[in-house]
C-alpha positions as CSV (number, residue, x, y, z in Angstrom):
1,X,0.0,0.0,0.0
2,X,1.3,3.2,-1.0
3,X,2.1,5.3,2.1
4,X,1.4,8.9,0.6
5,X,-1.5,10.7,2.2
6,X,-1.4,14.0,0.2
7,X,-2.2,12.8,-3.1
8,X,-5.5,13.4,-4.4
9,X,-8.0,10.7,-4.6
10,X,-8.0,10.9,-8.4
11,X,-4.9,12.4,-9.2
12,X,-3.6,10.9,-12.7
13,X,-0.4,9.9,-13.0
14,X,1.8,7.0,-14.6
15,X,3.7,4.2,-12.7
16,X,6.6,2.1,-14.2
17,X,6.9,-2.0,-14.3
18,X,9.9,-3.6,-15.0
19,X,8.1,-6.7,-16.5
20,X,7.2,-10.1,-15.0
21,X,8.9,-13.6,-15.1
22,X,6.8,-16.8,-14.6
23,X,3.5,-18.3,-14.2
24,X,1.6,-15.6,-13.2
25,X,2.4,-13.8,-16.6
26,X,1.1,-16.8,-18.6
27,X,-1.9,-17.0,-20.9
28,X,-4.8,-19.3,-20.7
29,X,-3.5,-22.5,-21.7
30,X,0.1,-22.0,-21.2
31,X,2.2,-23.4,-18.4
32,X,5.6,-21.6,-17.1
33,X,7.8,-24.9,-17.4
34,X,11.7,-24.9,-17.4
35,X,13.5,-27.7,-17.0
36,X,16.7,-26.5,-15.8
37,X,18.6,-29.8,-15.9
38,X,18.6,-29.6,-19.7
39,X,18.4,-25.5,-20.4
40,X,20.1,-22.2,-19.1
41,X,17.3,-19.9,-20.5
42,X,17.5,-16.3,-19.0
43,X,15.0,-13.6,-20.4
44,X,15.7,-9.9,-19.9
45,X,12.6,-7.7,-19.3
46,X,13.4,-3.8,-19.3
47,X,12.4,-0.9,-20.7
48,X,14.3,1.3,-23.2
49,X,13.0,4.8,-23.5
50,X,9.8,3.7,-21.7
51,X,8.0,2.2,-24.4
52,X,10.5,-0.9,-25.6
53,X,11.6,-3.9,-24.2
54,X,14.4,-6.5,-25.4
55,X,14.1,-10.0,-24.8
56,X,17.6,-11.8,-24.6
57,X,18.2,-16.1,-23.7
58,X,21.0,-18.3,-23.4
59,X,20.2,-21.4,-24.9
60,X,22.3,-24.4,-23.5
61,X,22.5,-28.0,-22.3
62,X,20.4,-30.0,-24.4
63,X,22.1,-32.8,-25.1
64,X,21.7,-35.2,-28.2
65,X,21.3,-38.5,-25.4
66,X,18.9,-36.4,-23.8
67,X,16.5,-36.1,-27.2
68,X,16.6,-39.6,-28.0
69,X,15.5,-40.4,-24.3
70,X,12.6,-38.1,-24.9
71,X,11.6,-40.0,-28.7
72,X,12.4,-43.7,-26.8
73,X,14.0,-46.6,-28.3
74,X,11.8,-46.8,-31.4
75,X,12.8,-43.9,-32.9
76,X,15.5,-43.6,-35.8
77,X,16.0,-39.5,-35.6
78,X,19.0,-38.7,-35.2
79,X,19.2,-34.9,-35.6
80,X,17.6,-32.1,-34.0
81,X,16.9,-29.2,-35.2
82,X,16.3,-27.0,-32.5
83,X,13.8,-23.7,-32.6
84,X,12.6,-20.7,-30.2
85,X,9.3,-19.6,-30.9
86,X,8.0,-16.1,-29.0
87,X,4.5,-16.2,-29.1
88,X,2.1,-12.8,-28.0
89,X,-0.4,-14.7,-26.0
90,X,-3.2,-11.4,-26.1
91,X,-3.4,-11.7,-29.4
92,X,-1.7,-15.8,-30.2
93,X,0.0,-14.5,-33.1
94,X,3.5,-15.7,-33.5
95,X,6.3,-12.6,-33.2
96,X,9.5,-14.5,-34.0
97,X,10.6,-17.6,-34.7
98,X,14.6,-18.2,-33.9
99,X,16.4,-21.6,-35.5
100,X,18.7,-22.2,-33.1
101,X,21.1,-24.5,-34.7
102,X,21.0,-28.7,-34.9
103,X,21.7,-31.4,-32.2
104,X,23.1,-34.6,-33.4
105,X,25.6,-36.8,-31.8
106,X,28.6,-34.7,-32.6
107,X,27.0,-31.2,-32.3
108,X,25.8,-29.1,-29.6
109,X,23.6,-26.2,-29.6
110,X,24.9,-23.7,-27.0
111,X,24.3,-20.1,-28.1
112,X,22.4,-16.8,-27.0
113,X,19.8,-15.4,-29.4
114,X,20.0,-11.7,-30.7
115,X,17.7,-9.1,-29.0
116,X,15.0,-7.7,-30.3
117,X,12.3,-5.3,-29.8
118,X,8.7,-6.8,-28.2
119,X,5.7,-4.3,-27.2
120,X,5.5,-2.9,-23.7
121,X,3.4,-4.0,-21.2
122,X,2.2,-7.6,-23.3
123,X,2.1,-10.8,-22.2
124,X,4.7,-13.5,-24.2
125,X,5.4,-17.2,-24.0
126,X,8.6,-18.2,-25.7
127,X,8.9,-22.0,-26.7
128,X,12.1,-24.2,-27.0
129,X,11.2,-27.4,-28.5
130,X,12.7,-29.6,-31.2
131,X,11.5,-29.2,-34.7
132,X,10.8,-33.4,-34.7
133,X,8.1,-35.8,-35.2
134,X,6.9,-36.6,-31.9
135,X,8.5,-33.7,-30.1
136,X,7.8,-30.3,-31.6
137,X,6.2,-27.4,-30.5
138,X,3.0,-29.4,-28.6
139,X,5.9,-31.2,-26.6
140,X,8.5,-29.0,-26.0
141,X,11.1,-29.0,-23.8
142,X,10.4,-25.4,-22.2
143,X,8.3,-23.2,-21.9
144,X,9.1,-19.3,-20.6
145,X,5.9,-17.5,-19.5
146,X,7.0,-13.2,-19.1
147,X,5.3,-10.0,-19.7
148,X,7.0,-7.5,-20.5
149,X,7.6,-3.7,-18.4
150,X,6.4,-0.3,-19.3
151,X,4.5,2.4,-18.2
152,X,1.3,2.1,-17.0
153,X,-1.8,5.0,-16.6
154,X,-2.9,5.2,-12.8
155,X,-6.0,7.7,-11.9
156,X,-6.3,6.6,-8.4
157,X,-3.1,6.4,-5.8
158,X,-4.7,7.8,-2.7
159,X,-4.6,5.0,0.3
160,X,-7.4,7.1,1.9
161,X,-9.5,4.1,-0.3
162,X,-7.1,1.7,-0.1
163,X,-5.7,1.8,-3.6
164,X,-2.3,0.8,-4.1
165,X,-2.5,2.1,-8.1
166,X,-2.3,-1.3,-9.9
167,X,-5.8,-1.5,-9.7
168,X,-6.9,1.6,-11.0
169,X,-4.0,1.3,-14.2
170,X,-5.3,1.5,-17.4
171,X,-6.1,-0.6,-19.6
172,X,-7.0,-3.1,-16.5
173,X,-6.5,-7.0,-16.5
174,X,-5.6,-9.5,-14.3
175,X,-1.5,-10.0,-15.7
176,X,-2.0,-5.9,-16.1
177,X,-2.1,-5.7,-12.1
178,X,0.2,-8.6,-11.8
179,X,3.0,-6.6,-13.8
180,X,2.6,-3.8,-12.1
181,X,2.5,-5.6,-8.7
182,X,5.2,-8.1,-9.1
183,X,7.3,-6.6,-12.0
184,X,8.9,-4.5,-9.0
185,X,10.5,-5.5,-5.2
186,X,8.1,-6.2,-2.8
187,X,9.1,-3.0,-1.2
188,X,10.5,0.1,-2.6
189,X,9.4,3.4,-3.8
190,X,7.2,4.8,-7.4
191,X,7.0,8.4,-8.7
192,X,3.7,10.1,-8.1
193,X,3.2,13.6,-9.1
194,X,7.2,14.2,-9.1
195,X,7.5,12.5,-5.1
196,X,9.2,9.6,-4.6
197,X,6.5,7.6,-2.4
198,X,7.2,4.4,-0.1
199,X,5.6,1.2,-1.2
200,X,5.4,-2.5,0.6
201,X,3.4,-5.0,-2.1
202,X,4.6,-7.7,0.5
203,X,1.3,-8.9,1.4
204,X,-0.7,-8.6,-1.5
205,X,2.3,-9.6,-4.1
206,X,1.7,-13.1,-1.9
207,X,-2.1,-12.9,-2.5
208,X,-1.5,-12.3,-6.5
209,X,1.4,-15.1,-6.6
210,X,3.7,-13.1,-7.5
211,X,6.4,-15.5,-6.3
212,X,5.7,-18.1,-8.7
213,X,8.7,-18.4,-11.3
């Protein structure tokens, strides 16, 4: 709750997210699943000029034994190629697909993808599977639930009501709040009206998951 008593009940004003990593910032029907035996997957959510955010991964660790564990003994593939697909989950359109190089029995993949540019504050899945008969994209190997940061509208911050100003952001949905509630340290301070005003999200960040990765 903020702790800022002389702002006006319906003062407007803008708050900033950093973004937010993990189940909470999935889609229906997606899963935040990372099997980090097999993959060192690490997705950068920040702002650039308060409107952009890159999106950066190492891809490692998948080993060729490990595929052909995951196909069983009656298979006969015997290469890999490997692919990263990003996938807007508001709108299930498909914003980049990455081929990230072919596993076989003499050839690793272990390589970071370039960064690129994703909307602000939108919810994203991004998909590493193998491109494979009986693997691919409806089994992969992980998937990486994040939404990423920006700035958000606020027209209500006053605690006189109990407002905490994730609820009154705009536009309003459920991963909306859940950026702007867990995108940030449970405790910390936000910009309102040119103050720097003390926050604690600890209890409510609990009630919203927010430590679900």
């Amino acid at each position: 709750m903020l702790a800022f008593l002389a702002t006006p009940g319906w003062a407007q004003t803008t708050i900033s997210a950093p973004g937010l990593v993990g189940q909470p910032a999935c889609g229906s029907g997606y899963v935040h699943n990372i099997d980090g035996s097999h993959l060192g997957l690490n997705v950068s959510v920040i702002n650039i000029a308060g409107s952009q955010t890159i999106f950066a991964n190492n891809i490692s660790g998948v080993t060729y034994s490990f595929l052909r564990g995951r196909l069983g003994d009656g298979s006969s593939i015997t290469s890999f190629p490997m692919e990263l697909r990003v996938i807007n989950t508001r709108t299930g359109a498909t914003v980049r697909t990455d081929e990230l190089g072919t596993v076989t029995s003499t050839n690793a993949v272990n390589r970071t993808t370039n960064r690129f540019d994703l909307a602000a504050t939108t919810p994203y899945v991004a998909i590493y599977y193998a491109d494979v008969a009986g693997l691919g994209i409806s089994n992969p190997i992980n998937t990486f639930c994040f939404m990423t940061g920006g700035t958000y509208t606020i027209t209500n911050v006053s605690i006189l009501n109990g407002s905490n100003g994730c609820f009154s952001i705009s536009p309003l949905t459920p991963r909306d709040a859940r950026n702007c509630l867990c995108g940030r340290p449970a405790t910390g301070t936000v910009t309102i009206d040119s103050n720097a005003v003390s926050y604690d999200y600890s209890s409510i960040r609990d009630n919203w998951g927010c430590d679900i990765n």
